[in-house]
N, C-alpha and C positions, 0 to 999 in steps of 0.2 A: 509895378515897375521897380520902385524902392527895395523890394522885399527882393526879388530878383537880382540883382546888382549886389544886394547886403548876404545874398548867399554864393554867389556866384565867387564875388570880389577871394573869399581866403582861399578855395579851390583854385584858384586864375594862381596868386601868389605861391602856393603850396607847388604847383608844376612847374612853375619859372626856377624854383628855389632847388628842385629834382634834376630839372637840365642842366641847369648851369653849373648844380655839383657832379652832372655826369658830365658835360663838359670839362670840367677840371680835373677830372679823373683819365681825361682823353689827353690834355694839352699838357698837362704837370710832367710828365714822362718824355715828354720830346723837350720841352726844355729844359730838364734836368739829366739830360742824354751827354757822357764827355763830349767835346771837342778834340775828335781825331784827325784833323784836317792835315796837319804836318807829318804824323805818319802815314796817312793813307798815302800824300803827298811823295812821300821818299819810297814809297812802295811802286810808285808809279813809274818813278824816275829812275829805277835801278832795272828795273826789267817787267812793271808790271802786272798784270795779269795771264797775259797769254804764253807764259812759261807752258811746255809741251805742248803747243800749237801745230808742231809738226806731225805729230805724232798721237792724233785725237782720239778719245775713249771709246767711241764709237764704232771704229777700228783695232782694237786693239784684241781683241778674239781669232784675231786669224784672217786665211782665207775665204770662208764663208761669210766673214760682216764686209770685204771688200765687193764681192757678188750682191751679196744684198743692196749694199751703198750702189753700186751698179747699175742694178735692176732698176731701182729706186730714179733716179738721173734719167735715166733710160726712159719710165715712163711716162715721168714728170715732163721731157724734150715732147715725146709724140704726143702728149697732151698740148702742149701747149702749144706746139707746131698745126695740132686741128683747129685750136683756137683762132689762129693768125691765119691758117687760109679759109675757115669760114665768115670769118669777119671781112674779109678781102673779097671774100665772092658776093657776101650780101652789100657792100658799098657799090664794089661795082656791075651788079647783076648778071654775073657770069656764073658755071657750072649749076645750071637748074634743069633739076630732070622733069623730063615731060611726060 
């Protein structure tokens, strides 16, 4: 049992001593990261991020990416509109075929 424990013990240490500097290796970077909190801050507060919100990339091909957005909308409602009346007919046991 002695012998065991006496070979075991530098292996046990040897791994602790792996993680913890792969852990430092993980944690050293995040706080040594600047503190941009006052201009992210004024960034926020002048107009923040959703500058061209009106006017999204998504859209902006034309025509054909409004059809698509469309379609899109479109089948996404009748899906979900199936959703909502089959849920409604199995609560309340109505439209079953015989």
């Amino acid at each position: 049992m002695l012998s065991t424990v006496t070979r075991t013990a530098p292996r046990l240490a040897r791994s602790q001593r792996l993680f913890s500097s792969k852990l430092e290796n993980l944690v050293n970077p995040l706080n040594e990261a600047p503190c941009n909190i006052a201009a992210e801050r004024a960034m926020h507060n002048k107009g923040g991020t959703w500058q061209g919100a009106a006017n999204p990339t998504y859209l902006k091909a034309g025509v054909e990416d409004k059809v698509v957005c469309g379609v899109g909308l479109l089948l996404g409602g009748a899906s979900l509109y199936q959703l909502v009346t089959g849920f409604w007919h199995m609560a309340h046991g109505t439209g079953k075929k015989e």
